[in-house]
N, C-alpha and C positions, 0 to 999 in steps of 0.2 A: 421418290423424294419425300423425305419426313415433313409430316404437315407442325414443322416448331415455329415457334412463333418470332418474328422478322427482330432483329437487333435492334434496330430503329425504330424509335413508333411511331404512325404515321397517324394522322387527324383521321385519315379514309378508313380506317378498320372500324366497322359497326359491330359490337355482340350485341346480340340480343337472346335475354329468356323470356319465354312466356309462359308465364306461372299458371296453373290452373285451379280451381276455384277449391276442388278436393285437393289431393297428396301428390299430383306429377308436378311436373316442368319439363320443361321445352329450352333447349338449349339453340341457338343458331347463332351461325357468323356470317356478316354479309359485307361485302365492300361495296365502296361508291366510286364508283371508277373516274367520277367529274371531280375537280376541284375546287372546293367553295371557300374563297377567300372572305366571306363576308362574313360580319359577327349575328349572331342570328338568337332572339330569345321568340319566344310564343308569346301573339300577341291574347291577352287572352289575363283577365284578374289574377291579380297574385293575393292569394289566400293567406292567414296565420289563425293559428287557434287563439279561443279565447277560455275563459274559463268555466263555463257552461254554457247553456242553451239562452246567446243572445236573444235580448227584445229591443231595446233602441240603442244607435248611437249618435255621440255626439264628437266634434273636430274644435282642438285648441290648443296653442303651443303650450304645454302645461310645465316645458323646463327652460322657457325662454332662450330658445336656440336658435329660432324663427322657423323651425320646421315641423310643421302641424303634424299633432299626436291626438291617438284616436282613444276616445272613452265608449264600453260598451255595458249595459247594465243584463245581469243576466239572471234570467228569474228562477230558475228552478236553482240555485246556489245562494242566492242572496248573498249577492257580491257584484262590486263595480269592478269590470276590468280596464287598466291602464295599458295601453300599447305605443311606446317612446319609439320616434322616429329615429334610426340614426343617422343626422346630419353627412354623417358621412358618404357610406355606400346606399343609401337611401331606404335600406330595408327596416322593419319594424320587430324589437326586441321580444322577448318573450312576454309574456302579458301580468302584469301585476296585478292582484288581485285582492280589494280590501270593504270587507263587510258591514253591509248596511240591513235592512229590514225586508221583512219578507214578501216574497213577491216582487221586486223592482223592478219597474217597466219605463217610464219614458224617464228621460233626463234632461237639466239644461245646463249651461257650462257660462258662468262670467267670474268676475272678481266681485266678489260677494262683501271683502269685510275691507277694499283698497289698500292690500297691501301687495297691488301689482301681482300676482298670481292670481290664477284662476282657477275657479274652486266650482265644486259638481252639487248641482240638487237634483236630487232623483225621488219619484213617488214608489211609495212603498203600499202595492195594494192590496197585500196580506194582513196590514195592520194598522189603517187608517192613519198614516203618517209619511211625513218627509225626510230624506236623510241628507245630510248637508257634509261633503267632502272637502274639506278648507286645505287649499294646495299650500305646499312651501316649497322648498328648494328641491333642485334635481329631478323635478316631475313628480315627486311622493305627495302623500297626502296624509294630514292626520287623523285621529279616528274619527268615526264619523259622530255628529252632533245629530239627532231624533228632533224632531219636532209637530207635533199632534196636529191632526185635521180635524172636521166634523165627524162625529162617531158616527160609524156607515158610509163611510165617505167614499170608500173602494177610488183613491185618485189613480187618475189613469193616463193623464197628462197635465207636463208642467211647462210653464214659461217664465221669464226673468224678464222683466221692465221697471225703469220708474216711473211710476203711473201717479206717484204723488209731487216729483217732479222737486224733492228736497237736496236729487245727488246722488242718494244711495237707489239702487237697485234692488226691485219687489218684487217678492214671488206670487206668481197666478198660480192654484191649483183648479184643472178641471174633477170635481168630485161626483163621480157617477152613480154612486150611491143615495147620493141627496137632491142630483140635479138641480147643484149649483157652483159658481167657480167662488173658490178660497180666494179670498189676499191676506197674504203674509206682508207686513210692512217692514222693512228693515229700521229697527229703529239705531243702529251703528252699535259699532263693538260685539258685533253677534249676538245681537239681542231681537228679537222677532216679535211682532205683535202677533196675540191671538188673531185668528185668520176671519175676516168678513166677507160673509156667505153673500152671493145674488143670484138669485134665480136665473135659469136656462130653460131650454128646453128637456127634452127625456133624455137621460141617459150619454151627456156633455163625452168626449172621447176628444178634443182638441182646442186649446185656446191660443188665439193671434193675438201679439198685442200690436197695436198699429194706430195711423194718425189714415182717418178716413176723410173728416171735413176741413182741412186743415189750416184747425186752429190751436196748431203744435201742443194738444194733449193728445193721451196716450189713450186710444179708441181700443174694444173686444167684439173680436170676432170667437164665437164659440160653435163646433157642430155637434150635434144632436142627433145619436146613432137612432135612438129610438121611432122618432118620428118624422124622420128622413128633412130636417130643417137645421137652418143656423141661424144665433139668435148673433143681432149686434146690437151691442152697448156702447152709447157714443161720451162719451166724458163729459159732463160739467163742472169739472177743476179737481183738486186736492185729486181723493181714493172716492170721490163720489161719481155714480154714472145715470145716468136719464131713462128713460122708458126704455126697456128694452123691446124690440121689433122684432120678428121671427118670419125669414124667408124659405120657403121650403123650395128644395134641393132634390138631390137623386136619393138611392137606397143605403141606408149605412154610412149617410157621409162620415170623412176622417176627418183626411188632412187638408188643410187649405194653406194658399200663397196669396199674394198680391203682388199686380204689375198694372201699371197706366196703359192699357190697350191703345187708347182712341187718342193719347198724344193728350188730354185735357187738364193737366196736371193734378189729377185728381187720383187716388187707386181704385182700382177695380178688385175682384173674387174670382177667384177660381177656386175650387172645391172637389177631391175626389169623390167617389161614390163608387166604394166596392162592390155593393149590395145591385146598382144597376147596372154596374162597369160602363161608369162614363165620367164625363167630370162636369160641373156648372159652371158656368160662367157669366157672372152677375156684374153688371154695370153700374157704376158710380154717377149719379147724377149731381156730384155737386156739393153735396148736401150731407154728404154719408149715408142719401139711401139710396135703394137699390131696385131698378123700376123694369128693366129690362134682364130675364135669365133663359141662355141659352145652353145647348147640350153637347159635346161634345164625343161622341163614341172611345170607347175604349176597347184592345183587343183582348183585356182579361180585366181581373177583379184589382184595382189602381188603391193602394192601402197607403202610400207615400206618393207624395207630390211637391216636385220642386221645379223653380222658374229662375232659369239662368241660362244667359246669353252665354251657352257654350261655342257657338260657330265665329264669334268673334265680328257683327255685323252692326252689332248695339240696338238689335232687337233679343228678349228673352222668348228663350226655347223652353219647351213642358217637356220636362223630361216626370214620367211616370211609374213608379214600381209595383208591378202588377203581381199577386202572390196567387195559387191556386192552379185552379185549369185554364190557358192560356190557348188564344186565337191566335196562327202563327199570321202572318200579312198572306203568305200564298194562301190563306183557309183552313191549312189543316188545323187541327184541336188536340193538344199535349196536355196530358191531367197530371195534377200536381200532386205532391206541392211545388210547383215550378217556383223559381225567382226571376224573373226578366225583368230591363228594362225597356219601356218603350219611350220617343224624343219623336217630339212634333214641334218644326222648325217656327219662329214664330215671322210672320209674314209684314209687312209694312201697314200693313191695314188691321191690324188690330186680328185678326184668323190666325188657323193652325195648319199645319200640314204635316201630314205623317212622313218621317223622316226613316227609320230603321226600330231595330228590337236588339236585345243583347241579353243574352243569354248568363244568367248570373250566377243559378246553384239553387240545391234543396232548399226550399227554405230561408227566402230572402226575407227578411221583413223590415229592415229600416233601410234609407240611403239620404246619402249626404255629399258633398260637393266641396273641392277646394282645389288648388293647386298643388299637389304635395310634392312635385321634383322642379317646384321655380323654373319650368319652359311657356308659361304664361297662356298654357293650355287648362280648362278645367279638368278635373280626374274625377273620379267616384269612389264613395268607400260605403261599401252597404256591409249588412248584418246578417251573418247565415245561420237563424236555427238549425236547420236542419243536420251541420255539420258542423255545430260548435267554431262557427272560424268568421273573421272578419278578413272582407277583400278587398282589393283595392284594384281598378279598373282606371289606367294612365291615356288621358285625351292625346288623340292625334289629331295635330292639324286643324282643329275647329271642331270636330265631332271622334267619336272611337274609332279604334282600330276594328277590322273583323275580328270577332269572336268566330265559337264553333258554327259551321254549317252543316247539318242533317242530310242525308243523303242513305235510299233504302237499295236493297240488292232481292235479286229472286228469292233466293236461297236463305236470306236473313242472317244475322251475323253470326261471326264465330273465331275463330283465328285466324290470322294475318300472314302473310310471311312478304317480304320485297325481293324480287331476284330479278336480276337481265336473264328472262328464260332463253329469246328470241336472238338472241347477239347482235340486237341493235343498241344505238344510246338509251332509249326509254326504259327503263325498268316498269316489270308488270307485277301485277299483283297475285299473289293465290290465297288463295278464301277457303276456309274448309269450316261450312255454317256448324253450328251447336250442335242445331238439333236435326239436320237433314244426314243423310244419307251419301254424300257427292262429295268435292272437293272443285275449285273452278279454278281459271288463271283469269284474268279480269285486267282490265286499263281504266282508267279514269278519264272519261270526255264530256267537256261541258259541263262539269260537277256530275258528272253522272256517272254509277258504276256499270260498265260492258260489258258482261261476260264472254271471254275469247274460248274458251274450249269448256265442257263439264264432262266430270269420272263420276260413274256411279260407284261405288261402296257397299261392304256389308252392313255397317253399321257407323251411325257418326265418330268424326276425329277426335280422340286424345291428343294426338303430338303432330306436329307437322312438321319436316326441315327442307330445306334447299342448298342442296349438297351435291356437286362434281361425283358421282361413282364407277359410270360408264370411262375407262380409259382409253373408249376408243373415239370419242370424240372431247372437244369442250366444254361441253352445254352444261347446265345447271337439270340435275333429275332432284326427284322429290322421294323421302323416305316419310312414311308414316305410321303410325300405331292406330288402329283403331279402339274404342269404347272395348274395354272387356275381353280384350285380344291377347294372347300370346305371341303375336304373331307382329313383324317388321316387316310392310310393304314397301315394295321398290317400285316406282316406274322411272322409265327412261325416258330420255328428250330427244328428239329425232333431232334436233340441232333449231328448229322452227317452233319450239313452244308445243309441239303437239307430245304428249307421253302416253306412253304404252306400256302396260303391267307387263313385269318381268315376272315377280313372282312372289310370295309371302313364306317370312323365312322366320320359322320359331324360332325363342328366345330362349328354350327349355332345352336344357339336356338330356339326350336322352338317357343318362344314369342315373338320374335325378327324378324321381317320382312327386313330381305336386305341378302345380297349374303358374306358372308366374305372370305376372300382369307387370308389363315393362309399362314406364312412365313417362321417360325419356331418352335421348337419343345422342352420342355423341360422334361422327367420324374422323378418322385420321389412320396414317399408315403405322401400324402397329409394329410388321416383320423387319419394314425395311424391305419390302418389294417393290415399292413404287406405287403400290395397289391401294387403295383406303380401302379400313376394315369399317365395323359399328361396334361399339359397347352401349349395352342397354344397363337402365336402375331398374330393379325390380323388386319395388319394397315391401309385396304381401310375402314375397318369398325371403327376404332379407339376402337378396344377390343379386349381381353384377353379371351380364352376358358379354362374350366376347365371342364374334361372326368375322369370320377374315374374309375378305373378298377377293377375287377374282380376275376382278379387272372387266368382267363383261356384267356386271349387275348381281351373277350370284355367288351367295355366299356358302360357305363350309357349316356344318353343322356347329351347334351354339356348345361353347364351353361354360358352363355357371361353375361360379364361387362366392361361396357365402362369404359375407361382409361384416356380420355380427348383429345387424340390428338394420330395418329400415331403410332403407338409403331412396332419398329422394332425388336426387339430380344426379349427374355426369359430368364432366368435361376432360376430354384429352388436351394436356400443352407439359412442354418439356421446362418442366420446374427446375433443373439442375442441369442445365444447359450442357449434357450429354449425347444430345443427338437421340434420344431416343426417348419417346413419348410416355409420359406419365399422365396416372388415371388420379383424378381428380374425383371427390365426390361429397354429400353433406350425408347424415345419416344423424335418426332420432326415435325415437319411443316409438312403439305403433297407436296412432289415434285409435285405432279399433280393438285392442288387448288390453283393460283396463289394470292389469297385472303388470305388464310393460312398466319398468323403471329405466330405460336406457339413454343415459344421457348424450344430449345433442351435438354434436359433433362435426367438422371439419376434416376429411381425412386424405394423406397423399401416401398413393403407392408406385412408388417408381419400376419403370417401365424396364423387362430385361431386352427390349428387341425382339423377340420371337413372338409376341402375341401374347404373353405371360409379364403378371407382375410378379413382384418380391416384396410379399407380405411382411418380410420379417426384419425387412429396415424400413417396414413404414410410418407417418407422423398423423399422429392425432392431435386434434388441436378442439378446447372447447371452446362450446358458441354458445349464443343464446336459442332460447327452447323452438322447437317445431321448423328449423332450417326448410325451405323447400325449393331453393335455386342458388347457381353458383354461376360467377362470373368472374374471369380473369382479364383483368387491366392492370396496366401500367399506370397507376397515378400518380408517382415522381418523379416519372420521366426518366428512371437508373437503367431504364432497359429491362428490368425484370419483371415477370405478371406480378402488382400482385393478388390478392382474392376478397371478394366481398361474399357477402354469406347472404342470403334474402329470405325474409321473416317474414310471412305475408299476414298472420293473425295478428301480431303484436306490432306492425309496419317498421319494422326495424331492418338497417343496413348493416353488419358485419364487418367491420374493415378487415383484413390482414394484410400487412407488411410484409414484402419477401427481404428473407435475408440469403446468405451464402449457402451453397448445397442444396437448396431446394426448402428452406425453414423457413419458417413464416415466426408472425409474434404479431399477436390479437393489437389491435392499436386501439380500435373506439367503435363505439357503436351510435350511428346517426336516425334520427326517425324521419320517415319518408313519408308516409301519409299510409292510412290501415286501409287491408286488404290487399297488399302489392300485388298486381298481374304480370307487368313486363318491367324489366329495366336493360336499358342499353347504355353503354359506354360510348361518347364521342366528344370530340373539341368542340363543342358550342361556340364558342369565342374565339375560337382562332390562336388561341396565347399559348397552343404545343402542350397544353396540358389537359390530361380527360379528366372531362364530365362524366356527369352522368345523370340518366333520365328514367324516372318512374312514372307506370300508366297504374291508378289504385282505383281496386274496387270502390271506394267507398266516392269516386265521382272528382280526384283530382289528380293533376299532373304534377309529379315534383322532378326540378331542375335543380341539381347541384352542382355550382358552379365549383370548378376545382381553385383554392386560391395557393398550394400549392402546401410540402410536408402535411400533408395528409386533412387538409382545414378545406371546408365548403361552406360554402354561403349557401342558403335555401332559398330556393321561389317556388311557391303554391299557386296552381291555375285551375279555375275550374273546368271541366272538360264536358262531362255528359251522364246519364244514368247508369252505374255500377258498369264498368269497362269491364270486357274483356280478354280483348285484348287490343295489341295497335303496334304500330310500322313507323320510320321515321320515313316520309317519303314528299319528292318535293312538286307538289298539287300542281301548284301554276306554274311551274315552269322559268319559274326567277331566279334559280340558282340558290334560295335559300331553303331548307332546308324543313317542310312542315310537319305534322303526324296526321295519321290515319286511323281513327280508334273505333274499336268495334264495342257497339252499346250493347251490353244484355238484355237487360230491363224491356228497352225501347224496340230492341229485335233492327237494330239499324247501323249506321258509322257516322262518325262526328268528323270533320275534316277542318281541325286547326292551323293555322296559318303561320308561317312563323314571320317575323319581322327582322330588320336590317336596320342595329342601332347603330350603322358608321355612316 
């Protein structure tokens, strides 16, 4: 029976490729033999880039839609980026991007000159000034307006109050050059007083403005990196303040909040402190001073701090984002630059209690709070250096969804594959680590990965598949490539998950004199025997093997034909709905022939039935540069594949459209997130149209929802350290639908959860 592909498309059919880090790919097709009615996305931050390497953000409806839009200032580009909510489908546009002064790091966001819009000040601490973004219609902003600090100023944070109490709205600058805070007074019509300087402590890095004895003026809370204190200044009317008092604190204090602990309607301090990773917690007597300070531990270095009754009890939770090397709560120790956040619930009596961590991304360095899908849950949206992208993390229920959980194996990570090896319901895992020598089948119990059988090996896996070859049973056997091999191993499956080497079947023909290093792997029945054959890419050789099988596991000696250039992937499926299988493949330059001018390419050779193609009515089709995986779906639903092309340097998707005879026509190119590992095809949603799912190096998961002719909505997650590879597979058991992603970096697996929006 020819392996073409079903008329109908069914939501169950899984491709998956797993791209590898150099020039292979890994081609597999898996099905899910259970039915999952439920609409299923990952719970888990959705990401969007920004336009350089964020340092703070700020939340404000800046086009007056009621659906909060996120401002992010990004300092090695000196530029503010805008990210517009769209009211609609809830996601966040591509980010606008408009220049201010060098260096911008912290920002604040009000309506600055009341004309109902709200407008951005951000410090600029490249050049001892502020840059003032005055909003107008549609969420834009006009150019920015400069405004000078103390020469030396180096401002490093700002706040907006009226602290003269005229109506308009004043700026604070903390100046940590001068170790003193700026006010800028609004004098109306955008006009600014030169700024008056008041002494701090060393090295100012955050100012609060706030009512501490309350006698409804506008009190400053300043922290002082340098000598581990915060100084408070308590108002005597107009822009004038009284002796300044200086409490000393933990190491590096930041950032600080206020919340009335003890019920006495008075506020209280709390204060991060990276520098000792813990927070202070100073008591209000009353008075505005501060008599009692206690400490709170932290499980990493806490550079943002916010106080907000996420659980819904009308006491406020500390939730804290911790940057650097991070304490996980089981003890272990993750070096950064990690992002997490950590939420300590707040208790009736005025205490904290350690609630959970969440895991955020490279490179976290600001976070902020709002509701941004109006379910009257808080959400989060913090700021990722490390990956240029800003995230958004949607509250469940009173506190977050699971994010990733960590989970190590013997063997260490490597590639993934999901198959019913056993022919029971459970689908098991097979593992073939990076850097070991084996290959395992594994189950997952209690978050914990079991290894059920291990093969020793010559050398570690390239390619892995899970593929029917033995015809004299049903069972699922495994073909592999090893590291630096000419050579396709088989084992077989005794029908019970146990496999036995059949035998290792070169790639090379033997008329052919040179060495080929197959990449990856496709099967299907080639003659029309009933039998599946394999075709290998073999791109140092610039050719294509073709092994017909047997039907008991071995194969006939390897037929090669040169290709013309590179070819990085494979796939067999009957393009031209003839009953007989056609060779699909991508082909490009050789990375390693600096002479190499061959352009990248798409190519289909249809299939004569005998094990043989017909070169000479085949279609080339161009792509963009360095192709390293191919994946055939039906994304319109007409019944026909058609083809994506996978770009893993430049993270780009490939569309082609099938048309009649087997023709394709380039439709668009989507970007995925850089470094692509894996992408698979499935109905996420349920709506009979494919998805599609990227696992990327570079630490995130893209989900393209299909919204139908050929249009995808993006969602960005963050996942784990540089992926390499991962499984759609379903953890707990609830019918929806999670992944399995194997960490390089970390040498471990992240086990993402998926959730159920019906």
């Amino acid at each position: 029976m020819h392996n073409t592909r079903k008329r109908q498309k069914s939501p169950l059919i899984l491709v998956l490729i797993t791209l590898l880090m150099t020039a292979g790919c890994e081609l597999m097709m898996q099905e899910n033999p259970d039915p999952n009615v439920k609409v299923r996305y990952f719970h888990a931050p959705y990401l969007y880039p920004t336009g350089g390497v964020c340092y703070q953000m700020g939340i404000g409806d800046f086009n007056k839609d009621g659906a909060p839009d996120i401002a992010l200032s990004n300092y090695d580009k000196a530029t503010v980026s805008i990210l517009i909510r769209d009211s609609e489908n809830g996601n966040f546009k591509l980010h606008q991007d408009y220049p201010v002064g060098s260096n911008p790091s912290m920002l604040a966001i009000q309506d600055l000159d009341g004309d109902s819009y709200l407008d951005i000040a951000v410090t600029n601490q490249g050049e001892d000034s502020i840059s003032i973004l005055y909003g107008k219609e549609e969420g834009k902003f006009e150019d920015e307006v400069r405004l000078s600090v103390s020469d030396g100023a180096k401002p490093s944070a700002i706040s907006i109050s009226d602290v003269n109490k005229d109506g308009k709205p004043d700026i604070l600058v903390a100046e940590t050059g001068c170790n003193t805070v700026g006010i800028l007074l609004n004098n109306g019509n955008r006009n600014w007083s030169e700024p008056t300087n008041i002494p701090c402590g060393q090295k100012p890095r955050w100012v609060l403005p706030t009512d501490l004895d309350n006698d409804s003026e506008i009190d400053l809370v300043v922290s002082n990196r340098d000598d581990g204190s915060i100084t408070v200044l308590l108002s005597k009317g107009g822009n004038l303040f009284g002796t300044r008092t200086d409490y000393q604190v933990g190491t590096y204090p930041r950032s600080i909040d206020t919340v009335d602990l003890n019920g006495d309607g008075y506020l209280d301090l709390i204060v991060a402190n990276p520098g000792s990773k813990n927070y202070s917690i100073l008591e209000n007597n009353t008075q505005g001073e501060f008599t009692t300070t206690t400490n709170l531990d932290s499980y990493g270095a806490p550079y943002r701090l916010i106080l907000e009754d996420i659980n819904k009890d009308g006491i406020k939770d500390l939730i804290g984002l911790l940057y650097g090397n991070i304490t996980l709560n089981t003890g272990e120790v993750k070096e950064g630059p990690l992002g997490c956040v950590e939420i300590f619930k707040g208790e009736p009596n005025g205490t904290f209690s350690f609630t959970k961590q969440i895991n955020l991304g490279i490179g976290a360095v600001d976070l902020a709070t709002t509701d941004f899908n109006a379910d009257t849950h808080k959400d989060f949206a913090f700021a990722l250096s490390g990956l240029n992208k800003a995230g958004v993390l949607y509250g469940d229920s009173g506190f977050f969804a699971k994010s990733e959980e960590r989970i190590s194996f013997e063997d260490g990570a490597g590639l993934i594959v999901v198959a019913n090896i056993n022919n029971t319901p459970q689908k098991e895992l097979i593992i073939a680590p990076s850097n070991v020598a084996t290959f395992h089948t594994a189950r997952l119990e209690s978050k914990k990965l079991i290894s059920a059988g291990k093969w020793t090996l010559n050398r570690p896996v390239q390619t892995i598949v899970a593929e029917k070859i033995d015809s004299g049973n049903d069972s699922i056997d495994i073909l592999l490539i090893e590291k630096d091999s000419s050579n396709v191993t088989v084992y077989l499956n005794n029908g019970e998950g146990v496999f036995q080497k059949k035998g290792e079947y070169s790639v090379k023909d033997p008329s052919i004199s040179h060495k080929p290093l197959p990449n990856s792997i496709a099967v299907g029945d080639l003659n029309g025997d009933g039998i599946r054959d394999i075709v290998t890419s073999n791109p140092n050789a610039d050719t294509v093997s073709v092994l017909l099988g047997d039907g008991t596991g071995n194969f006939s000696p390897a037929k090669e034909t040169i290709v013309g250039n590179y070819p990085t992937a494979v796939k067999l499926i009957d393009v031209n709905r003839d009953g007989k299988l056609d060779l699909l493949f991508v082909s490009s330059k050789d990375p390693n022939d600096q002479d190499d001018q061959a352009p990248s390419r798409f190519v289909v050779w249809f299939g004569n039935g005998d094990g043989t193609f017909n070169k000479d009515t085949q279609k080339r089709y161009a792509t963009e540069s360095a192709p390293r995986g191919i994946l055939p779906a039906d994304l319109d639903g007409d019944g026909d594949p058609d083809v994506i092309t996978v770009h893993p340097s430049s993270g780009t998707l490939v569309i082609f459209g099938a048309k009649s005879g087997g023709s394709f026509v380039n439709l668009n190119s989507i970007y995925a997130g850089k470094y692509i590992k894996s992408v698979y095809n499935w109905d996420i949603n349920n709506d009979n149209l494919t998805d599609i799912i990227c696992v990327n190096g570079e630490g995130t998961l893209t989900v393209l929802i299909n919204n139908g002719n050929m249009n995808f909505t993006k969602y960005f997650y963050f996942v784990a350290h540089v992926p390499l590879s991962g499984a759609p597979y379903d953890i707990d058991g609830d019918g929806i639908i999670d992944m399995i992603i194997s960490n390089y970096a970390s040498n471990d697996f992240s086990l993402l959860y998926g959730k159920s929006v019906q």
